[in-house]
N, CA, C and O atoms as a Tripos MOL2 file, in Angstrom:
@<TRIPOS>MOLECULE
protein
  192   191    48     0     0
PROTEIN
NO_CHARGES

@<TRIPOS>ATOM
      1 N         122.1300  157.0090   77.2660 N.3       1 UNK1
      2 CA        121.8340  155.7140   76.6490 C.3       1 UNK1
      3 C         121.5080  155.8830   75.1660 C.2       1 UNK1
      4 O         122.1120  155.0980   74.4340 O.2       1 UNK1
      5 N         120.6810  156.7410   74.5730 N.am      2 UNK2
      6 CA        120.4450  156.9380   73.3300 C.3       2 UNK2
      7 C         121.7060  157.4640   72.6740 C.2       2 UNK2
      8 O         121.9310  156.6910   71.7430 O.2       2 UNK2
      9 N         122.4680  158.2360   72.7020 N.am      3 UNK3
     10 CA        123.9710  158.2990   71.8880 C.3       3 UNK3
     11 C         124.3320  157.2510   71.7760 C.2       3 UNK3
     12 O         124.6140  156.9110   70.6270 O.2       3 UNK3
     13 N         124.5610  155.8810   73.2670 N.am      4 UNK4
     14 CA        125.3920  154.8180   72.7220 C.3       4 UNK4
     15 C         124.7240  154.5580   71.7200 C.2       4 UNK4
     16 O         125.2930  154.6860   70.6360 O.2       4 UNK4
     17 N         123.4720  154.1630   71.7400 N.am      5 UNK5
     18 CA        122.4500  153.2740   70.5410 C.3       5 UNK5
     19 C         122.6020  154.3750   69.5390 C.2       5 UNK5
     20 O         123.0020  153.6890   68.5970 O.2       5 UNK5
     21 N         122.5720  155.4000   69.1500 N.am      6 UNK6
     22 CA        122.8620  156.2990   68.3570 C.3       6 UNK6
     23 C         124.4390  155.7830   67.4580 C.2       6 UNK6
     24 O         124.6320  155.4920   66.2770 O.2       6 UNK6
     25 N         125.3350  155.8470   68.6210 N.am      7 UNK7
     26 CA        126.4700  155.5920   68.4810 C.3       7 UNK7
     27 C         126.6130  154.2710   67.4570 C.2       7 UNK7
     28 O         126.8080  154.2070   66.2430 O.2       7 UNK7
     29 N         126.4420  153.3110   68.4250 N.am      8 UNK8
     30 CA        126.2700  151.6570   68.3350 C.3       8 UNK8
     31 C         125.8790  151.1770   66.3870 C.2       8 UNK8
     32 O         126.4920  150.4510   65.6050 O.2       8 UNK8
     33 N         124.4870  152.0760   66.2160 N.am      9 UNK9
     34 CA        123.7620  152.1040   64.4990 C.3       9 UNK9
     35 C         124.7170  152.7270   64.1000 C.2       9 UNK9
     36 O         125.1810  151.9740   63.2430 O.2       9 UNK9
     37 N         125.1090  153.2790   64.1230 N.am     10 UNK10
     38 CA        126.0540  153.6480   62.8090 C.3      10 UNK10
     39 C         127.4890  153.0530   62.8990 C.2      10 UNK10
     40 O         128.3410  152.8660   62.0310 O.2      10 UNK10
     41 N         127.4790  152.9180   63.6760 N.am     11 UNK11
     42 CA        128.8850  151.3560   63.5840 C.3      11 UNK11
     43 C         128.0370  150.0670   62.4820 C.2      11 UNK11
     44 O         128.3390  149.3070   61.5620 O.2      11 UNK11
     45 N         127.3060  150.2990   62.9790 N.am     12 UNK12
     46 CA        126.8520  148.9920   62.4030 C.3      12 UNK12
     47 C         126.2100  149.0830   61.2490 C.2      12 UNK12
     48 O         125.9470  148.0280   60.6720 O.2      12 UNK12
     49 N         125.8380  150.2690   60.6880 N.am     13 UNK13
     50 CA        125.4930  150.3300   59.2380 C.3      13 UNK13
     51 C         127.0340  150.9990   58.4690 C.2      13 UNK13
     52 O         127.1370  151.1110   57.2480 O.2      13 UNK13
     53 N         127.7970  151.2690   59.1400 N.am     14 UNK14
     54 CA        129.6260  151.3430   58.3760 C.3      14 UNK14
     55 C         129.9460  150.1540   57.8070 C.2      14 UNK14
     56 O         130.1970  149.9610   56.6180 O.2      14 UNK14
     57 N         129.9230  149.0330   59.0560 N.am     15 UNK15
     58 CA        130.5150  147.5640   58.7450 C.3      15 UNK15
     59 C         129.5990  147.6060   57.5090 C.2      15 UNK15
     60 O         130.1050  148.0780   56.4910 O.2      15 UNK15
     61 N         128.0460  147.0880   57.4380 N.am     16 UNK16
     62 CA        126.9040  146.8220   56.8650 C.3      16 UNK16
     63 C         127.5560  147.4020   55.3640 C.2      16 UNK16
     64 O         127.6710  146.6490   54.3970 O.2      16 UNK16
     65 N         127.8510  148.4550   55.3380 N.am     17 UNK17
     66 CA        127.7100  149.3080   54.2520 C.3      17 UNK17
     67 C         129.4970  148.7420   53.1760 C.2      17 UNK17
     68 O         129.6990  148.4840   51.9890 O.2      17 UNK17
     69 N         130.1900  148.7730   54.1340 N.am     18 UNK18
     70 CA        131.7040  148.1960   53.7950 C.3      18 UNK18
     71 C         131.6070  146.4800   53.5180 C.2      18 UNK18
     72 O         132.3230  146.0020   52.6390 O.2      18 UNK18
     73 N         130.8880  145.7860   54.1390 N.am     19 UNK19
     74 CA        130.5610  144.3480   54.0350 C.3      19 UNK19
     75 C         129.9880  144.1800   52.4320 C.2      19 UNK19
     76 O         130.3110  143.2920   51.6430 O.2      19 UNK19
     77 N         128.9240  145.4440   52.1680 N.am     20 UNK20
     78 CA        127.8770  144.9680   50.8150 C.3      20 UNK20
     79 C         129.0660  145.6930   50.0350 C.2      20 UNK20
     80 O         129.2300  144.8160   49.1870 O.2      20 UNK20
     81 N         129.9020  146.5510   49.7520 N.am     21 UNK21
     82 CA        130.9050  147.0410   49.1000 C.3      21 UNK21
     83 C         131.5650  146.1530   48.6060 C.2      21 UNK21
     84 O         131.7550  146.0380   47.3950 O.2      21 UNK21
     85 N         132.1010  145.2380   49.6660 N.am     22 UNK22
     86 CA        133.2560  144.1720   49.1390 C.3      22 UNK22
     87 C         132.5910  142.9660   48.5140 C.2      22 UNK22
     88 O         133.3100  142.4130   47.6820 O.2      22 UNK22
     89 N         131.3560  142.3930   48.7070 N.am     23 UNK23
     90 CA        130.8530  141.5850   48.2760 C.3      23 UNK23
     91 C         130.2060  142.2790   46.3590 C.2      23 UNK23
     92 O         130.1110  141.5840   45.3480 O.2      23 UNK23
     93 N         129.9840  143.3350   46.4500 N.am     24 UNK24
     94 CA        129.5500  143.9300   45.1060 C.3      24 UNK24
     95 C         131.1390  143.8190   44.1630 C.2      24 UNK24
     96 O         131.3280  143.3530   43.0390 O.2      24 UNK24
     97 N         132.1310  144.4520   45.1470 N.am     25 UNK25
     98 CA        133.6220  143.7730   44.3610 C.3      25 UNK25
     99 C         134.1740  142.6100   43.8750 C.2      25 UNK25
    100 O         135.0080  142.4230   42.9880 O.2      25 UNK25
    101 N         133.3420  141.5640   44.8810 N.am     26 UNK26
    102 CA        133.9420  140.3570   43.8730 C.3      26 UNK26
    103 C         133.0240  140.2700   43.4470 C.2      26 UNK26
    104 O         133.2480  139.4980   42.5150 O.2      26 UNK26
    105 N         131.7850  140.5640   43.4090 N.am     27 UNK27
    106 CA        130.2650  140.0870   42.3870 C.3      27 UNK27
    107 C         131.2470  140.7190   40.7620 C.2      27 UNK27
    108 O         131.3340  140.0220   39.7510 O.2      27 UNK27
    109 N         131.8050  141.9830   40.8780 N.am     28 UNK28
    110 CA        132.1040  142.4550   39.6930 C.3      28 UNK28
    111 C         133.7340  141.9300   39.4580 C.2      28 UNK28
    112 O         134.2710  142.3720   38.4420 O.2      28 UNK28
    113 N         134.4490  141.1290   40.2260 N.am     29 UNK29
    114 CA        135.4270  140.6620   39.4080 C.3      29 UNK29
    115 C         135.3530  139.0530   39.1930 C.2      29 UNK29
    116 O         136.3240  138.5360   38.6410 O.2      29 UNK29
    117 N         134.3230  138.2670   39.5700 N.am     30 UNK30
    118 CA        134.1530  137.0800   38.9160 C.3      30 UNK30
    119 C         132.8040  137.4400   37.4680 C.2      30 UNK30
    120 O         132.3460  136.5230   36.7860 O.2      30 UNK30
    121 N         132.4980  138.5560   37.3280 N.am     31 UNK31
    122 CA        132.1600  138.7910   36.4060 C.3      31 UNK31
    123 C         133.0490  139.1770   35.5180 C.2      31 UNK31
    124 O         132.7870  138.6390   34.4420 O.2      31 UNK31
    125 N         133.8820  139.7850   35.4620 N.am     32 UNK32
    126 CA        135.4080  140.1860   34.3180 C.3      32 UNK32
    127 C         136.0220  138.9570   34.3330 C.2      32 UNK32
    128 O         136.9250  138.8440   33.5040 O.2      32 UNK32
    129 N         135.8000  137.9950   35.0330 N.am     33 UNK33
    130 CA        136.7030  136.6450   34.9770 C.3      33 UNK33
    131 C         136.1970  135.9030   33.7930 C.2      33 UNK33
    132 O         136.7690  135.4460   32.8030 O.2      33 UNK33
    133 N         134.9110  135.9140   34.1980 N.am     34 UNK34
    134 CA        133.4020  135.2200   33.0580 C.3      34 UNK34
    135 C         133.5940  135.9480   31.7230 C.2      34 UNK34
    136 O         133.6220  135.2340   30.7200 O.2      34 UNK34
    137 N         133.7130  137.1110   31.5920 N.am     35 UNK35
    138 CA        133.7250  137.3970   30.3240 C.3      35 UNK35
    139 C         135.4730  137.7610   29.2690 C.2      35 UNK35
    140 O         135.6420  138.1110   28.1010 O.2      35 UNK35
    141 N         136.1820  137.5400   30.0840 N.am     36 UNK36
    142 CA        137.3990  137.5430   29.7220 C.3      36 UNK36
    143 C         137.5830  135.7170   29.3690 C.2      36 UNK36
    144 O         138.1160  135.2770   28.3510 O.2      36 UNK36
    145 N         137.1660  135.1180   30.1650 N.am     37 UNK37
    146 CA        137.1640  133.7400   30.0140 C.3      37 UNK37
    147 C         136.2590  133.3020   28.2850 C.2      37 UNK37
    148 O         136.6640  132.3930   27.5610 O.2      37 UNK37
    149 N         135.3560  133.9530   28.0380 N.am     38 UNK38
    150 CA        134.5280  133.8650   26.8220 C.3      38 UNK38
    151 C         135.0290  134.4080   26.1420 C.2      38 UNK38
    152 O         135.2480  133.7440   25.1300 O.2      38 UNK38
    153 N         135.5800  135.8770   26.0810 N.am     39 UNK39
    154 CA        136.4470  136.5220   24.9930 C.3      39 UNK39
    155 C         137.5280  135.3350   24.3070 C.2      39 UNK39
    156 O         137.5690  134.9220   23.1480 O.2      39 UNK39
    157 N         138.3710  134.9680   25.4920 N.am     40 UNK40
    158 CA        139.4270  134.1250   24.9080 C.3      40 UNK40
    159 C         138.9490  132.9690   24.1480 C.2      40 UNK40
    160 O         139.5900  132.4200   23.2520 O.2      40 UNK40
    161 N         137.4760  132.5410   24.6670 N.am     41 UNK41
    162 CA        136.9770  131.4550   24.3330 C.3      41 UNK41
    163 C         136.9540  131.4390   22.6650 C.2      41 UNK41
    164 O         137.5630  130.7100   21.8810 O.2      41 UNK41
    165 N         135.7060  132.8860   22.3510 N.am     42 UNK42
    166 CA        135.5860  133.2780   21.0810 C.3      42 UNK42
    167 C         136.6750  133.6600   19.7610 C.2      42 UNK42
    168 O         136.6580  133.6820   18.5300 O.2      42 UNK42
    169 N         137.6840  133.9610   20.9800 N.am     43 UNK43
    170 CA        138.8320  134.2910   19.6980 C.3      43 UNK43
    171 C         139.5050  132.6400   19.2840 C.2      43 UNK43
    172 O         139.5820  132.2560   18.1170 O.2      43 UNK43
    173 N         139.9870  131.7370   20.5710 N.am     44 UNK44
    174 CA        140.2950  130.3660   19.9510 C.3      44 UNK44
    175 C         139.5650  129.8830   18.7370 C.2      44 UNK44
    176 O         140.1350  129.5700   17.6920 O.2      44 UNK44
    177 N         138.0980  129.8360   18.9590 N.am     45 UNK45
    178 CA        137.0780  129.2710   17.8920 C.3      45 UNK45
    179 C         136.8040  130.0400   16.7460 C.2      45 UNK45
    180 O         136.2190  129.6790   15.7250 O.2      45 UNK45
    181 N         137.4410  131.4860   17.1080 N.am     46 UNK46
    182 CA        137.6610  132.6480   15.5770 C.3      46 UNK46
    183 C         136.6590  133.1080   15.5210 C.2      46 UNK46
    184 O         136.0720  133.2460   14.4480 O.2      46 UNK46
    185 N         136.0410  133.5800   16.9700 N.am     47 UNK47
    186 CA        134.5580  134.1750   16.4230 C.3      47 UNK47
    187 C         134.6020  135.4970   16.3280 C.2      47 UNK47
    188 O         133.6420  136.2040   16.0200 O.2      47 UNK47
    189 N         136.0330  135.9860   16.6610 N.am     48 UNK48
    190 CA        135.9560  137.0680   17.0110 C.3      48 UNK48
    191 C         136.4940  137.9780   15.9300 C.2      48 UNK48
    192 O         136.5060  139.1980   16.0990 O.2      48 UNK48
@<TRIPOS>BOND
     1     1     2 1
     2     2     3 1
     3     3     4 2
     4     3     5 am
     5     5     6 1
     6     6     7 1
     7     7     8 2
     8     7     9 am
     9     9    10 1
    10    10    11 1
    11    11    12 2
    12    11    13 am
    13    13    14 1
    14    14    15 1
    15    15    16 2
    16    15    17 am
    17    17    18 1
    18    18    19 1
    19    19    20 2
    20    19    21 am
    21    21    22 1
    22    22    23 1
    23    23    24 2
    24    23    25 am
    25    25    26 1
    26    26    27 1
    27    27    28 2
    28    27    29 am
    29    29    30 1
    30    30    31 1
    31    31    32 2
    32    31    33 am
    33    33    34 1
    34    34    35 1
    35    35    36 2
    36    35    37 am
    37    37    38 1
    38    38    39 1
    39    39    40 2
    40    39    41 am
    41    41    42 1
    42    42    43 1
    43    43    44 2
    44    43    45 am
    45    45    46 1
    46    46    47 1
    47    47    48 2
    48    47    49 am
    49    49    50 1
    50    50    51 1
    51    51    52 2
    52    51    53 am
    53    53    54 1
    54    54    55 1
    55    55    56 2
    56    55    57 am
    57    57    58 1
    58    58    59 1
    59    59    60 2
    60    59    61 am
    61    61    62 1
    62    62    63 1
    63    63    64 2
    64    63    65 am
    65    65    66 1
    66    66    67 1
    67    67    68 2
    68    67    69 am
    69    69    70 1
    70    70    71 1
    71    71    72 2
    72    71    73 am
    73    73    74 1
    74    74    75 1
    75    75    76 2
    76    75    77 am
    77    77    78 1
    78    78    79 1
    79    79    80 2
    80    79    81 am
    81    81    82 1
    82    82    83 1
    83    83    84 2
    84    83    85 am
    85    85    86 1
    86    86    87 1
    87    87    88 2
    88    87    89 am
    89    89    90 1
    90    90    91 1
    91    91    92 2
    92    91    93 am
    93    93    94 1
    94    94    95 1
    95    95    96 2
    96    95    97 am
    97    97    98 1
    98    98    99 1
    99    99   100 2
   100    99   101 am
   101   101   102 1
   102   102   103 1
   103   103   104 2
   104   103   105 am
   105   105   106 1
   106   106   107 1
   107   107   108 2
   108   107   109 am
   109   109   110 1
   110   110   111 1
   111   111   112 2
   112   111   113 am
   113   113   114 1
   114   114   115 1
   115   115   116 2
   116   115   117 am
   117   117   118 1
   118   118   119 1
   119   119   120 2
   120   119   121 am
   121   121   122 1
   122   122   123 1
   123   123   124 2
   124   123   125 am
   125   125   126 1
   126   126   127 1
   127   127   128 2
   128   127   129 am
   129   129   130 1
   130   130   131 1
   131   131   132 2
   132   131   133 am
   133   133   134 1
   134   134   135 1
   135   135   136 2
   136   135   137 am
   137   137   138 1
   138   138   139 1
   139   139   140 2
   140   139   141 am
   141   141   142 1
   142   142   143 1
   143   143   144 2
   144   143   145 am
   145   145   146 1
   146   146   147 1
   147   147   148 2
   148   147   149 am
   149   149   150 1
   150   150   151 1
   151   151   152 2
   152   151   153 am
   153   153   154 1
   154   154   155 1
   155   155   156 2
   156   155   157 am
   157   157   158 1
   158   158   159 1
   159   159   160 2
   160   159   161 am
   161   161   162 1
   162   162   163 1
   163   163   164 2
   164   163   165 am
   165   165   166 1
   166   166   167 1
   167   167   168 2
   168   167   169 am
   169   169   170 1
   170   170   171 1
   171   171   172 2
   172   171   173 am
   173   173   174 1
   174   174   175 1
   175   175   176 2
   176   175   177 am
   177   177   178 1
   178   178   179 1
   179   179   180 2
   180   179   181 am
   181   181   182 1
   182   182   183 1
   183   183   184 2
   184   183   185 am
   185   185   186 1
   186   186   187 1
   187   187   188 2
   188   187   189 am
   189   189   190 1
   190   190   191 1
   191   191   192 2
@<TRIPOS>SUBSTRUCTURE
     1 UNK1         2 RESIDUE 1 A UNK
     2 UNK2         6 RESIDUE 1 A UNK
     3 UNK3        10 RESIDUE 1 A UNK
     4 UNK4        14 RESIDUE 1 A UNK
     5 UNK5        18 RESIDUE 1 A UNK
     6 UNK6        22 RESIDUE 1 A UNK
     7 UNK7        26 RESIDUE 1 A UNK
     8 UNK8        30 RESIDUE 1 A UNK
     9 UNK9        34 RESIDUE 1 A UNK
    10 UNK10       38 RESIDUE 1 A UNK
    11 UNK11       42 RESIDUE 1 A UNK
    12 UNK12       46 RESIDUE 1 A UNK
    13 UNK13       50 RESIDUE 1 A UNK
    14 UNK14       54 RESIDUE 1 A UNK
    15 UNK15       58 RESIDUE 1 A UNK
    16 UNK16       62 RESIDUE 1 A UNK
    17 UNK17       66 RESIDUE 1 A UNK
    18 UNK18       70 RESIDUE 1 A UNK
    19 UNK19       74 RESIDUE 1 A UNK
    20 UNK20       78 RESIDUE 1 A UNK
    21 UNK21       82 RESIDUE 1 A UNK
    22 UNK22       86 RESIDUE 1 A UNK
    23 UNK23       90 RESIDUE 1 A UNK
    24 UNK24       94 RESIDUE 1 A UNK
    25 UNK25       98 RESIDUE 1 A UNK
    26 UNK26      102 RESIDUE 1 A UNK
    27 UNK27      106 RESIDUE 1 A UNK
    28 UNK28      110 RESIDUE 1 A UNK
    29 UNK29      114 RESIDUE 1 A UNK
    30 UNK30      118 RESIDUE 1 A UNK
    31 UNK31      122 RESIDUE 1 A UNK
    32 UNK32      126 RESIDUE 1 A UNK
    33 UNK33      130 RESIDUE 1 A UNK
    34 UNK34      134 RESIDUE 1 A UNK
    35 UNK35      138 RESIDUE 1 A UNK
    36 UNK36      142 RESIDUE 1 A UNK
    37 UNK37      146 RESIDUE 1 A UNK
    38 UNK38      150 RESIDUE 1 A UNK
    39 UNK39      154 RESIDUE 1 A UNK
    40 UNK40      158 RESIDUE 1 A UNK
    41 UNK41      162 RESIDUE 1 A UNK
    42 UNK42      166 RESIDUE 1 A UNK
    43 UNK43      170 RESIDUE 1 A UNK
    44 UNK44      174 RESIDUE 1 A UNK
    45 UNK45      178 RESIDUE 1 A UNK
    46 UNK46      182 RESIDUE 1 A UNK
    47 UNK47      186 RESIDUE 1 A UNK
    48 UNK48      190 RESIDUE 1 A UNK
């Protein structure tokens, strides 16, 4: 019984661990969206 539950946690801190991975991936590409979006912003208005 303790291997399954042995077993079982670390399935479940893989997903856990692959779940916060992909969510940190789009945290960091709607951030390059945001600042690519302002770059272009700054060069239209010539700030750049």
């Amino acid at each position: 019984l303790v291997k399954k539950i042995t077993s079982w946690s670390n399935k479940l801190r893989t997903t856990l661990a692959l779940s916060s991975t992909k969510g940190e991936y789009k945290v960091l590409y709607e951030a390059a969206k945001n600042i690519t979006y302002i770059c272009r912003l700054y060069q239209e208005l010539g700030l750049s």
